[in-house]
DSSP file (Angstrom, degrees, kcal/mol; ACC not computed):
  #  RESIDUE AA STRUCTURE BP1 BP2  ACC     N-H-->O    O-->H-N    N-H-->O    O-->H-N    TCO  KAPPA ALPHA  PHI   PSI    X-CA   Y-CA   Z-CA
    1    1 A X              0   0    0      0, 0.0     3,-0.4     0, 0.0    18,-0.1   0.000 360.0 360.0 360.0 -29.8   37.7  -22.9   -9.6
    2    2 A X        +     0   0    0      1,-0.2    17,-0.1    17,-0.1    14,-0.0   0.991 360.0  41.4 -33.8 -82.4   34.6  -25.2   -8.5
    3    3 A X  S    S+     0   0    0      2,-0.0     2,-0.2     0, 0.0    -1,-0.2   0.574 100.8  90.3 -45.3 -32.3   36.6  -27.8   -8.3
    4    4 A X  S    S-     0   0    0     -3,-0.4     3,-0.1     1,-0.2     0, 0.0  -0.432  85.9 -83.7 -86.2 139.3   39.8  -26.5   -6.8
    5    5 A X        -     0   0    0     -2,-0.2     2,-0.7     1,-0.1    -1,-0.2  -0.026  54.7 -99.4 -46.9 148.1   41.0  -26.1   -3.5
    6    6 A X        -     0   0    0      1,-0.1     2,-0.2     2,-0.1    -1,-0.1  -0.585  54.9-123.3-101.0  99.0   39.5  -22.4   -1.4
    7    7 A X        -     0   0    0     -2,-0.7     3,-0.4     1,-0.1    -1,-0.1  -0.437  10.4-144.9 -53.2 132.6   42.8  -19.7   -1.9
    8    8 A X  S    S+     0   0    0      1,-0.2    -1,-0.1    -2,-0.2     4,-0.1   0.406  85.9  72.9 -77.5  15.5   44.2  -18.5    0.4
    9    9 A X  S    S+     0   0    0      2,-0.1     2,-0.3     0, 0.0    -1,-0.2  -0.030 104.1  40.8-109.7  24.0   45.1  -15.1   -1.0
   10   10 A X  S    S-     0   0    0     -3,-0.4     5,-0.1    -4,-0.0     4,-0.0  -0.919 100.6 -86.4-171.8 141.2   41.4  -13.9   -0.9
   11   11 A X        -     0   0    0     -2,-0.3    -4,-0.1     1,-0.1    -2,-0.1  -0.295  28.9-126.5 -80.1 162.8   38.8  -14.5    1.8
   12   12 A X  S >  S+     0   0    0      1,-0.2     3,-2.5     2,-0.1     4,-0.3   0.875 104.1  71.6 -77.9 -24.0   36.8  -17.4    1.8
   13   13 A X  T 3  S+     0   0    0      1,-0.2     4,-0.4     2,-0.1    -1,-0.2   0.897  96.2  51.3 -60.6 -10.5   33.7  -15.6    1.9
   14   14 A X  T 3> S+     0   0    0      1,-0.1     4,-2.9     2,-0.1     5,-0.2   0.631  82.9  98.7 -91.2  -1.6   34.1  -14.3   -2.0
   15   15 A X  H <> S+     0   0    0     -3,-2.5     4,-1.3     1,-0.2    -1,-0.1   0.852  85.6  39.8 -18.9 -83.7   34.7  -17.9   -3.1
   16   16 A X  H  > S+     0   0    0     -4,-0.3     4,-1.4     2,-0.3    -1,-0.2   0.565 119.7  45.5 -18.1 -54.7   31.1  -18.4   -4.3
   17   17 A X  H >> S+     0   0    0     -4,-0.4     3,-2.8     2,-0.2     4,-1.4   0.997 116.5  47.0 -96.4 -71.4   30.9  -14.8   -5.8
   18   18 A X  H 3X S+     0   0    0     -4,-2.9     4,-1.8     1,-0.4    -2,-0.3   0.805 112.6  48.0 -51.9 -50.2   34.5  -15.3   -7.4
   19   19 A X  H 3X S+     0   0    0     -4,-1.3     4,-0.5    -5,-0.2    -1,-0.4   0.805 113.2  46.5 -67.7 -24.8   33.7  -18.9   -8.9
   20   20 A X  H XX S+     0   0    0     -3,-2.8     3,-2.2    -4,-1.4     4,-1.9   0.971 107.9  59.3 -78.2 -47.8   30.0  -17.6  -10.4
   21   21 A X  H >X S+     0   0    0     -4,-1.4     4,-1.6     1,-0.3     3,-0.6   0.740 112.7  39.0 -15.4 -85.7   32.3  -14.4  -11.9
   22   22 A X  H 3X S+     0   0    0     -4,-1.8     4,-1.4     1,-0.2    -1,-0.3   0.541 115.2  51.2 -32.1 -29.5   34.6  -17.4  -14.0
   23   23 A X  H <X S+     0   0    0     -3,-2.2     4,-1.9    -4,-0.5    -1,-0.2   0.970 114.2  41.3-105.2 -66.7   31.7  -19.3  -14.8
   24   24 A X  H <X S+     0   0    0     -4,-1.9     4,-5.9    -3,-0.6    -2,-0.2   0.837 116.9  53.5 -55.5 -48.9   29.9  -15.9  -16.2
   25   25 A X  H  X S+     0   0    0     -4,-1.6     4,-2.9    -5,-0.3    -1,-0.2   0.993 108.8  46.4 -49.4 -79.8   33.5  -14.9  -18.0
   26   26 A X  H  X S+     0   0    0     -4,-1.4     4,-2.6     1,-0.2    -2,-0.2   0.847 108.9  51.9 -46.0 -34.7   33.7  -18.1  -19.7
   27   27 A X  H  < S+     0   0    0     -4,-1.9    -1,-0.2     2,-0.2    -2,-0.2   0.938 110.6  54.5 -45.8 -58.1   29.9  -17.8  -20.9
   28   28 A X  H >X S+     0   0    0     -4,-5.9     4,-3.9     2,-0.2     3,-3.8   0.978 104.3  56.5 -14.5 -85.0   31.2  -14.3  -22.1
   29   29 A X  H 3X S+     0   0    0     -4,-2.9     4,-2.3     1,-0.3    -2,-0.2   0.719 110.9  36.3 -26.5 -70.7   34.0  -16.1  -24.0
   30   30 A X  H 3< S+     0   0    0     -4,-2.6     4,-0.4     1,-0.3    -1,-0.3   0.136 110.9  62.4 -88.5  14.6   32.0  -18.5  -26.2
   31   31 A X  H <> S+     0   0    0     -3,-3.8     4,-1.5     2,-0.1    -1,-0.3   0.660 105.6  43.5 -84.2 -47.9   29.5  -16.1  -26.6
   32   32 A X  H  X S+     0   0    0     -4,-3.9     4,-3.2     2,-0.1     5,-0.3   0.929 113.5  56.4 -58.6 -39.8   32.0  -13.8  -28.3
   33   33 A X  H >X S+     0   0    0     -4,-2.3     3,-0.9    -5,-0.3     4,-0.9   0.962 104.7  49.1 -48.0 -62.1   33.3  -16.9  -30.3
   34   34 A X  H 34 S+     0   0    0     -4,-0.4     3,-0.4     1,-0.3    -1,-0.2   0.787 118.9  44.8 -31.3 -54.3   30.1  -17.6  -31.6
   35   35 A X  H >< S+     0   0    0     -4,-1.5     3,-0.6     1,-0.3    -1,-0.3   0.773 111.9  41.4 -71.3 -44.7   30.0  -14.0  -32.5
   36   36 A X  H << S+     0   0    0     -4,-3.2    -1,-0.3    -3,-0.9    -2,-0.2   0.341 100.2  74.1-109.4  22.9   33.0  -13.1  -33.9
   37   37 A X  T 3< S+     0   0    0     -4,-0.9     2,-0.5    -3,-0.4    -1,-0.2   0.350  90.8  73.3-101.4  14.9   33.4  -16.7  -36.3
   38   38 A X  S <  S-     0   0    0     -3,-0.6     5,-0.2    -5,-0.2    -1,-0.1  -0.909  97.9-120.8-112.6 102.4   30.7  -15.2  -38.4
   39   39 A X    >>  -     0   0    0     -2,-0.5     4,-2.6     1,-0.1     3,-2.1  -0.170  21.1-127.2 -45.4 110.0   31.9  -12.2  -40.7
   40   40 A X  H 3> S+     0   0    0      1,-0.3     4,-1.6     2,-0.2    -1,-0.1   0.702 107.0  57.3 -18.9 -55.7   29.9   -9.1  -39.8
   41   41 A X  H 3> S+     0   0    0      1,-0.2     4,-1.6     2,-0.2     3,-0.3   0.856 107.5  46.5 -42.7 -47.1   28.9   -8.5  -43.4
   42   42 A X  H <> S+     0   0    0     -3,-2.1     4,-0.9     1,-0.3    -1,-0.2   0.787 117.5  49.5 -91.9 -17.7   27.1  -12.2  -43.9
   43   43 A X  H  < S+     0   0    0     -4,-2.6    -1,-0.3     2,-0.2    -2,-0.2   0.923 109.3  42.9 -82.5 -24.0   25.6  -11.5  -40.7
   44   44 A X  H >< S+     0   0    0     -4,-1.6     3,-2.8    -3,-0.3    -2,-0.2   0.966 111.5  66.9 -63.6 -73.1   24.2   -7.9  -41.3
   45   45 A X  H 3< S+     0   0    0     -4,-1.6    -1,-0.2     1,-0.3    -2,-0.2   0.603 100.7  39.6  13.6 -68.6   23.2   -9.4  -44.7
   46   46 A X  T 3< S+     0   0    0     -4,-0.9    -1,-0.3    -3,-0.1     2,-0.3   0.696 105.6  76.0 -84.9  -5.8   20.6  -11.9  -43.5
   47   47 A X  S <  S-     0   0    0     -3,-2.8     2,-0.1    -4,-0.1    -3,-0.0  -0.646  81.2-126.7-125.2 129.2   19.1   -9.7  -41.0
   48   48 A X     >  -     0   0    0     -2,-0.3     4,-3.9     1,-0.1    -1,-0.1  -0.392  44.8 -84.4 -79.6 173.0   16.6   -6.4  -42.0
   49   49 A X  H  > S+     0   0    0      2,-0.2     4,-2.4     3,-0.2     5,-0.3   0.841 129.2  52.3 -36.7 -58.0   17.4   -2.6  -40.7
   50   50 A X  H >4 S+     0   0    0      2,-0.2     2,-1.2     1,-0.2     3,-1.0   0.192 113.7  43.0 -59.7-157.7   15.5   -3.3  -37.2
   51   51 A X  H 3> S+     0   0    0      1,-0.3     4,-3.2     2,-0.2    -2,-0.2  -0.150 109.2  57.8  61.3 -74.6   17.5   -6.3  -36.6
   52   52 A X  H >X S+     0   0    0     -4,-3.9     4,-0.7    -2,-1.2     3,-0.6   0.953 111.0  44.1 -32.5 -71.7   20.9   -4.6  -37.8
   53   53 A X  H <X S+     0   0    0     -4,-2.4     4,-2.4    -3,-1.0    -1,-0.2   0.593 107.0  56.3 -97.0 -20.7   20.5   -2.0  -35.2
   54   54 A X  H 3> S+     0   0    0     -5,-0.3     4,-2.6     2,-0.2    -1,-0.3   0.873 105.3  53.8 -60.6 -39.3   19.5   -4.4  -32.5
   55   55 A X  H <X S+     0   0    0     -4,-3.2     4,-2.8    -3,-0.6    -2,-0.2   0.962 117.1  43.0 -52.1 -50.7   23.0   -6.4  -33.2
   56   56 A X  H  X S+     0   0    0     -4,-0.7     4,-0.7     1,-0.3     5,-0.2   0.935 111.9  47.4 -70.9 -60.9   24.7   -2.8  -32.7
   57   57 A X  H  X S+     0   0    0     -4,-2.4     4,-1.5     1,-0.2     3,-0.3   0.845 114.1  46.7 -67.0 -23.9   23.1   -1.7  -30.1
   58   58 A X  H >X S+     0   0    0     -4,-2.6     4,-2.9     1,-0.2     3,-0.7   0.974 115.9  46.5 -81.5 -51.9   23.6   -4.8  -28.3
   59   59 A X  H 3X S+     0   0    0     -4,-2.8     4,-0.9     1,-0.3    -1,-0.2   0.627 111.4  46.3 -68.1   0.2   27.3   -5.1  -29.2
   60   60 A X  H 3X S+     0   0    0     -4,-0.7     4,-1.0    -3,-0.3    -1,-0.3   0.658 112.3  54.5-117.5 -14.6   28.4   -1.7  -28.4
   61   61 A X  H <X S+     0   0    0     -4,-1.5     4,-2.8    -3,-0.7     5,-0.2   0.866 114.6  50.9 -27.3 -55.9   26.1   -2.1  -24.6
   62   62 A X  H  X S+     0   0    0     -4,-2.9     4,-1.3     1,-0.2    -2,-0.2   0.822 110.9  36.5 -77.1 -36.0   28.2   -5.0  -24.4
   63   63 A X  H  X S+     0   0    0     -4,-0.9     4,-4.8    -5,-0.2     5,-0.2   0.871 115.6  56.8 -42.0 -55.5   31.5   -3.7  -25.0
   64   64 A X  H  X S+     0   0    0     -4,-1.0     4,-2.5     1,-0.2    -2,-0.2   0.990 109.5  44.8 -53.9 -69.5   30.6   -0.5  -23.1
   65   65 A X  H  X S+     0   0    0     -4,-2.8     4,-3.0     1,-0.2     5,-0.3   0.862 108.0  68.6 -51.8 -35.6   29.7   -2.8  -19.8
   66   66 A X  H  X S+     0   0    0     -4,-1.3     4,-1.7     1,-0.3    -1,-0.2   0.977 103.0  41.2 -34.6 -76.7   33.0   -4.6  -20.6
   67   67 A X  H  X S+     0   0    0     -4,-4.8     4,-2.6     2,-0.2    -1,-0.3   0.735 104.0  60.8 -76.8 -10.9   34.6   -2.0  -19.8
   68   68 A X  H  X S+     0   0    0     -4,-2.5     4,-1.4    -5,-0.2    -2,-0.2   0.913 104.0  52.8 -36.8 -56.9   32.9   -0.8  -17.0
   69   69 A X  H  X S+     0   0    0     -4,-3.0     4,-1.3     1,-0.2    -2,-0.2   0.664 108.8  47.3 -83.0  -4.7   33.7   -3.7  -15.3
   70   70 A X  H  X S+     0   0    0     -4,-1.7     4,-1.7    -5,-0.3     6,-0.2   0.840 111.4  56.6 -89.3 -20.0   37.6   -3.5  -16.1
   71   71 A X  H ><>S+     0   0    0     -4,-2.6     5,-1.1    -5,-0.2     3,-0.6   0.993 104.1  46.0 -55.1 -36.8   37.3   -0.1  -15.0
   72   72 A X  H ><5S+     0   0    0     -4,-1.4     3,-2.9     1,-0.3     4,-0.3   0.944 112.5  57.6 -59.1 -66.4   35.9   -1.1  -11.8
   73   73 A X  H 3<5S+     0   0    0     -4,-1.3    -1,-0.3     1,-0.4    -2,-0.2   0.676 104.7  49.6 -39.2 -42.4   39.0   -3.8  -11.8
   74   74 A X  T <<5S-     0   0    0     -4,-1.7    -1,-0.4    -3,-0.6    -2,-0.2   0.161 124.0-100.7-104.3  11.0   41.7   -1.3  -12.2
   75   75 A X  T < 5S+     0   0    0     -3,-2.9     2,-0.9     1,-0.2    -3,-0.1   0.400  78.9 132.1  82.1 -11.7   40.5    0.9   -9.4
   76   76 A X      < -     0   0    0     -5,-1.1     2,-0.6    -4,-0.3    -1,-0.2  -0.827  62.0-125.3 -65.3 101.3   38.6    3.8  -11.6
   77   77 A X    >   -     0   0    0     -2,-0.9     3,-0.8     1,-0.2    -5,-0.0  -0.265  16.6-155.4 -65.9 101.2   35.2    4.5  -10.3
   78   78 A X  G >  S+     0   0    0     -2,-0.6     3,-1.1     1,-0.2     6,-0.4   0.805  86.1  76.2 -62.9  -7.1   33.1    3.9  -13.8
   79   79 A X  G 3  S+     0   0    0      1,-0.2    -1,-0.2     4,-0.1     2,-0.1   0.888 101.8  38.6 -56.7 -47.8   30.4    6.3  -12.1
   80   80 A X  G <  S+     0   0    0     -3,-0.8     2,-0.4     4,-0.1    -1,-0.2  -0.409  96.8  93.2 -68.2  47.6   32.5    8.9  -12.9
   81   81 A X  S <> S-     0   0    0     -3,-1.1     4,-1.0     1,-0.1    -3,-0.0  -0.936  83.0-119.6-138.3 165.0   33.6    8.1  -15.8
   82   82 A X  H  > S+     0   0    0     -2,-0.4     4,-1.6     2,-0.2    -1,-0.1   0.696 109.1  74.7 -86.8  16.1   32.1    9.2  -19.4
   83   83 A X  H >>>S+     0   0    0      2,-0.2     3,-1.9     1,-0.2     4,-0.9   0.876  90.3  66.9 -50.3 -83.0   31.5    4.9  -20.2
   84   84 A X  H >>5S+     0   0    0     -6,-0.4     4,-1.7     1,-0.3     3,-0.8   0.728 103.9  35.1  13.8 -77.0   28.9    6.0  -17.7
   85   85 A X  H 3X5S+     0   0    0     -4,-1.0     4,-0.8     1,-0.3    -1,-0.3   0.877 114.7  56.3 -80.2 -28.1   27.0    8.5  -20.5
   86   86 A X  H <<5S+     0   0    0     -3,-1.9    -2,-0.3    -4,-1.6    -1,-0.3   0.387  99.0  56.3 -71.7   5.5   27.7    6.5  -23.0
   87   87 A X  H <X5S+     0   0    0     -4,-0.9     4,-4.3    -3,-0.8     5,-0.3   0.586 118.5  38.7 -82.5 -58.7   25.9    3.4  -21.5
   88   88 A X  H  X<S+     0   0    0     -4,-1.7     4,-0.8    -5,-0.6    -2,-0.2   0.792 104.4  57.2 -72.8 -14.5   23.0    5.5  -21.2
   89   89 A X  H  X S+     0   0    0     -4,-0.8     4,-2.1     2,-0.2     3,-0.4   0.876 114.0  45.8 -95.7 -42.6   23.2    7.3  -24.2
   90   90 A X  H  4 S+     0   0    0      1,-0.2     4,-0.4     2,-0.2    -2,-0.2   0.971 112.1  58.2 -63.9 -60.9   23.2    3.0  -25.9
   91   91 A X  H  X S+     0   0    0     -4,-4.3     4,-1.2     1,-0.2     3,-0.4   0.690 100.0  53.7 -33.4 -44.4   20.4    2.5  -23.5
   92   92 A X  H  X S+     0   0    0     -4,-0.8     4,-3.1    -3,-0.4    -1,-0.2   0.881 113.2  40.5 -49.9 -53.4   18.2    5.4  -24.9
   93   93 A X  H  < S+     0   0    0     -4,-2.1    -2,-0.2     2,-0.2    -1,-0.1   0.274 106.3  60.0-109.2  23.0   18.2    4.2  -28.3
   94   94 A X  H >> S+     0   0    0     -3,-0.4     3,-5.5    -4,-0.4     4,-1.3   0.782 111.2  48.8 -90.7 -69.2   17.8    0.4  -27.3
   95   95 A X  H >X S+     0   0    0     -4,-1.2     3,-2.7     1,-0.3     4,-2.4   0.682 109.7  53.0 -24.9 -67.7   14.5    1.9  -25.8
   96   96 A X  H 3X S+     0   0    0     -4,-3.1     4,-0.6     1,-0.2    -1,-0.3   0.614 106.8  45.6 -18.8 -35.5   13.9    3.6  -28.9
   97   97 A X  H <4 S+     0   0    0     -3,-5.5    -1,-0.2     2,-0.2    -2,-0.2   0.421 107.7  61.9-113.2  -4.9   14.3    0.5  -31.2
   98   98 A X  H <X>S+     0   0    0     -3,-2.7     4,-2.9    -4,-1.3     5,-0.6   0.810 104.0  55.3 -79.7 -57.5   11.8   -1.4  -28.5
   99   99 A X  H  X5S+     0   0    0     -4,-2.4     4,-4.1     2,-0.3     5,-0.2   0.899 103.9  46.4  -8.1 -65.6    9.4    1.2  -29.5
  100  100 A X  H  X5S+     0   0    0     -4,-0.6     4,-1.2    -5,-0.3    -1,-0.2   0.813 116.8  44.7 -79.5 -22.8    9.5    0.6  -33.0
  101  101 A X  H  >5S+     0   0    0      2,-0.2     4,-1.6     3,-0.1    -2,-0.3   0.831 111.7  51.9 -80.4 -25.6    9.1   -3.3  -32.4
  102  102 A X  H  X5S+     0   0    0     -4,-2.9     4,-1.0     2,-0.2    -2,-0.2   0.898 115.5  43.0 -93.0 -54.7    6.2   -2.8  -29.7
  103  103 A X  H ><<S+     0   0    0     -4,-4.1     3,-0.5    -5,-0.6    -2,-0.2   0.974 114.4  56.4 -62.2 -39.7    4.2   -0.3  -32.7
  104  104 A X  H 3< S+     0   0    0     -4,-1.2    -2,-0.2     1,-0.2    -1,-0.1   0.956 116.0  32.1 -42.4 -85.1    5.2   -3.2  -35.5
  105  105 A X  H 3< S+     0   0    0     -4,-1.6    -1,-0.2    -5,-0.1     2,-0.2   0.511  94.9 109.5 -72.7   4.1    3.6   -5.9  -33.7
  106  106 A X  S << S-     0   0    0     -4,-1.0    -4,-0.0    -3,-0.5    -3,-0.0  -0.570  80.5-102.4 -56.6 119.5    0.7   -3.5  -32.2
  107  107 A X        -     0   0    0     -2,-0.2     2,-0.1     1,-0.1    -1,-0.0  -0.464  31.1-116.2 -63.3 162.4   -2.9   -4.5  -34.1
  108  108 A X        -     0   0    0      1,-0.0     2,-0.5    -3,-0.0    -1,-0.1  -0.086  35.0-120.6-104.0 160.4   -3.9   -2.3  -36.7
  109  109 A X        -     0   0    0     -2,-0.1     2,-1.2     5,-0.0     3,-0.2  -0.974   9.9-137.5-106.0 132.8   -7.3   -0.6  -35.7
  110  110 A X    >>  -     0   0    0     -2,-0.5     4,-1.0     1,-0.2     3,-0.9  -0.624  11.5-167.1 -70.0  80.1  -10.2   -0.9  -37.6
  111  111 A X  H >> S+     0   0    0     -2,-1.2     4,-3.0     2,-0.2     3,-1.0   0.817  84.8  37.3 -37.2 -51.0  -11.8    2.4  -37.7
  112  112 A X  H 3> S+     0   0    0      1,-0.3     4,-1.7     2,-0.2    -1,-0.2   0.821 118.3  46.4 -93.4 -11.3  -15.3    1.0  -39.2
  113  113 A X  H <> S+     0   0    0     -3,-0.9     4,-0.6     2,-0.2    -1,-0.3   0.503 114.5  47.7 -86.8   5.9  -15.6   -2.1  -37.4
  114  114 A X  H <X S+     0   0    0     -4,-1.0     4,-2.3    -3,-1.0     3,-0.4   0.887 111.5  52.1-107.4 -56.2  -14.7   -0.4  -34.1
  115  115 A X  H  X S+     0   0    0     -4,-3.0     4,-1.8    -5,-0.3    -2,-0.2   0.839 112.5  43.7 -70.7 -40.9  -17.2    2.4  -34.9
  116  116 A X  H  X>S+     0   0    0     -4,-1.7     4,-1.8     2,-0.2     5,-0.8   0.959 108.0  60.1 -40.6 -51.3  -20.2   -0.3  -35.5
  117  117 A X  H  X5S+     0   0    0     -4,-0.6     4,-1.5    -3,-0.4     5,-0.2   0.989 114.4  34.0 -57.4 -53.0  -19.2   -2.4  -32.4
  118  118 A X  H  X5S+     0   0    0     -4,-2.3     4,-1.5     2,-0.1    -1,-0.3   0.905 115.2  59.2 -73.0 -21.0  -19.9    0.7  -30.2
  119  119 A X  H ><5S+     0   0    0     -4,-1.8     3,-4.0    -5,-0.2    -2,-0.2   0.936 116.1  33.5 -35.7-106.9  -22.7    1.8  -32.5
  120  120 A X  H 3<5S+     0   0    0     -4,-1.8    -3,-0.2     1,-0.3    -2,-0.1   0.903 111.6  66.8 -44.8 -63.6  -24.5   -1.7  -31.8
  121  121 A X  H 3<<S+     0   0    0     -4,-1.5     2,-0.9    -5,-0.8    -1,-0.3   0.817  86.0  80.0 -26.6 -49.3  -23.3   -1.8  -28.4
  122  122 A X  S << S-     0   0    0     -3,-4.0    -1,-0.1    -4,-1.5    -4,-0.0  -0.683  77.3-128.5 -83.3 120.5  -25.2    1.1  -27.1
  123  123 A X        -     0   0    0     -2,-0.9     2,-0.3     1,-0.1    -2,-0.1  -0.202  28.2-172.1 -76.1 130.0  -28.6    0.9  -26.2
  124  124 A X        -     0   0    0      3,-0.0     2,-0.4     0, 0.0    -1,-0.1  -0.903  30.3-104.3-120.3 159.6  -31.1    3.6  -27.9
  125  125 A X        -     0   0    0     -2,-0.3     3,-0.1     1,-0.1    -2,-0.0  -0.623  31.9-130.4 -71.5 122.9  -34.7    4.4  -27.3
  126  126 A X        -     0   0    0     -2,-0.4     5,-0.1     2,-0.1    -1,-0.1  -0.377  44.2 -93.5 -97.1 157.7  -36.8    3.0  -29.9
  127  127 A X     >  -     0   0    0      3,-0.1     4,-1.2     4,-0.1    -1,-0.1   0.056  24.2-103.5 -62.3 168.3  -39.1    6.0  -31.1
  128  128 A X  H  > S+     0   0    0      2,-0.2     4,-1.7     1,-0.2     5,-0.1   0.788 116.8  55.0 -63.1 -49.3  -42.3    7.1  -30.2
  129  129 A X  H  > S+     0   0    0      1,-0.2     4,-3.4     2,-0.2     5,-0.3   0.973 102.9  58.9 -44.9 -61.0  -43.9    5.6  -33.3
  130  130 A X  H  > S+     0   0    0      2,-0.2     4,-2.9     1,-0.2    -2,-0.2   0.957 103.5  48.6 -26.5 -67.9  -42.6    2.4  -32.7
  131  131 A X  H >X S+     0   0    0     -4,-1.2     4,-1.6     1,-0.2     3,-1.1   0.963 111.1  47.6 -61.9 -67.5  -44.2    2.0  -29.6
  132  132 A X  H 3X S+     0   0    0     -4,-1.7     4,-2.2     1,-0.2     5,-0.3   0.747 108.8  51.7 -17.8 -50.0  -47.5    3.1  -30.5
  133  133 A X  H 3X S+     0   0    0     -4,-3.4     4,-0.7     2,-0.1    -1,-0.2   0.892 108.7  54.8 -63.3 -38.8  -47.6    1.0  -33.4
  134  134 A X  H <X S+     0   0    0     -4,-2.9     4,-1.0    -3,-1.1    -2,-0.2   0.923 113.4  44.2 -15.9 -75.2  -46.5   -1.8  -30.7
  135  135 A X  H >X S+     0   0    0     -4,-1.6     3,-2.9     1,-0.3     4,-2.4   0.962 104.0  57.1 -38.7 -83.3  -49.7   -0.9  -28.5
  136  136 A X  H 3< S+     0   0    0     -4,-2.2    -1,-0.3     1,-0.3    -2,-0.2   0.759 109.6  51.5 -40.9 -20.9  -52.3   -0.7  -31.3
  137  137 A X  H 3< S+     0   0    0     -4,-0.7     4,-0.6    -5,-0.3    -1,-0.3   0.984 116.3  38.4 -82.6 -45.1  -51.2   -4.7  -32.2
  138  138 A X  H X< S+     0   0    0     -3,-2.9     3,-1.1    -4,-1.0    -2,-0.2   0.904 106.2  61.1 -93.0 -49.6  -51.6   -5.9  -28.8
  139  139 A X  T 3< S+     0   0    0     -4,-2.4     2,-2.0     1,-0.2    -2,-0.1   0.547  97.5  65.2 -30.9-120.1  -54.5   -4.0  -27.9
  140  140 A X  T 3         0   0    0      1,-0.4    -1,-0.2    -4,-0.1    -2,-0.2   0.190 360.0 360.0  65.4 -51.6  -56.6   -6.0  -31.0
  141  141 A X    <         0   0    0     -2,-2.0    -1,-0.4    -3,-1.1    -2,-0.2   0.675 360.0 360.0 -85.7 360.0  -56.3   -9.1  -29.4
C-alpha cells in the first residue's frame, strides 16, 4: 500500500492510518508463522511452569484482541461484548504471573545482617563508667 497509488474508495486522510494497519497485519502474520512452525509440545517442553503460562496467557490475549478487532470490523461494538471480560479476566492473571516474576527476582533479606547494620548504625550513649574512667586518664597528665 506504501507504494501504491491513494484509493479512491476511502478518504485520503486514512491513508497513513490504513497503510501502518497492513504493515502491523503483516508483522502479525510472521509472528504467527514463527509461532505456529514449532509444535506446541517441543515448545512447552524447553520452557519451566512460569514460562508455560506466560506463552498462554500471551496467546490467548492475543487471540482474544484478534477478535476484538474483527469484531470492531464487522460492526459489533466489542465493549459490549463478553471478549470484553474475557480480555480482562487474561489481563488479571498476566498481572498475577508479573507478581510471581517481580517476588522471584526480589533479593532475599538478610534478617541478621540487616539487624547489625541498624544495630551499628545507631548511635548510643557510652555509659557513665566509661566516661569517668575517660576523665581520670586525662586528668593525670
Amino acid at each position: 500500500m506504501a507504494g501504491e497509488e491513494i484509493n479512491e474508495d476511502y478518504p485520503v486522510e486514512i491513508h497513513e492510518y490504513l497503510s501502518t494497519f497492513e504493515n502491523s497485519i503483516g508483522a502479525v502474520d510472521e509472528m504467527l508463522k514463527t509461532m505456529m512452525s514449532v509444535s506446541r509440545n517441543e515448545l512447552l517442553q524447553k520452557l519451566d511452569s512460569l514460562e508455560q503460562a506466560k506463552v498462554d496467557l500471551v496467546s490467548a490475549y492475543t487471540l482474544n484482541s484478534m477478535f476484538w478487532v474483527y469484531s470492531a470490523t464487522q460492526g459489533v461494538n466489542p465493549k459490549e461484548h463478553p471478549v470484553k471480560q474475557e480480555l480482562e479476566r487474561i489481563r488479571v492473571y498476566m498481572n498475577r504471573v508479573k507478581e510471581i516474576t517481580d517476588k522471584k527476582k526480589a533479593g532475599k533479606l538478610d534478617r541478621g545482617a540487616a539487624s547489625r547494620f541498624v544495630k551499628n548504625a545507631l548511635w548510643e550513649p557510652k555509659p557513665k563508667n566509661a566516661l569517668k574512667v575517660a576523665n581520670k586518664g586525662k586528668n593525670k597528665n
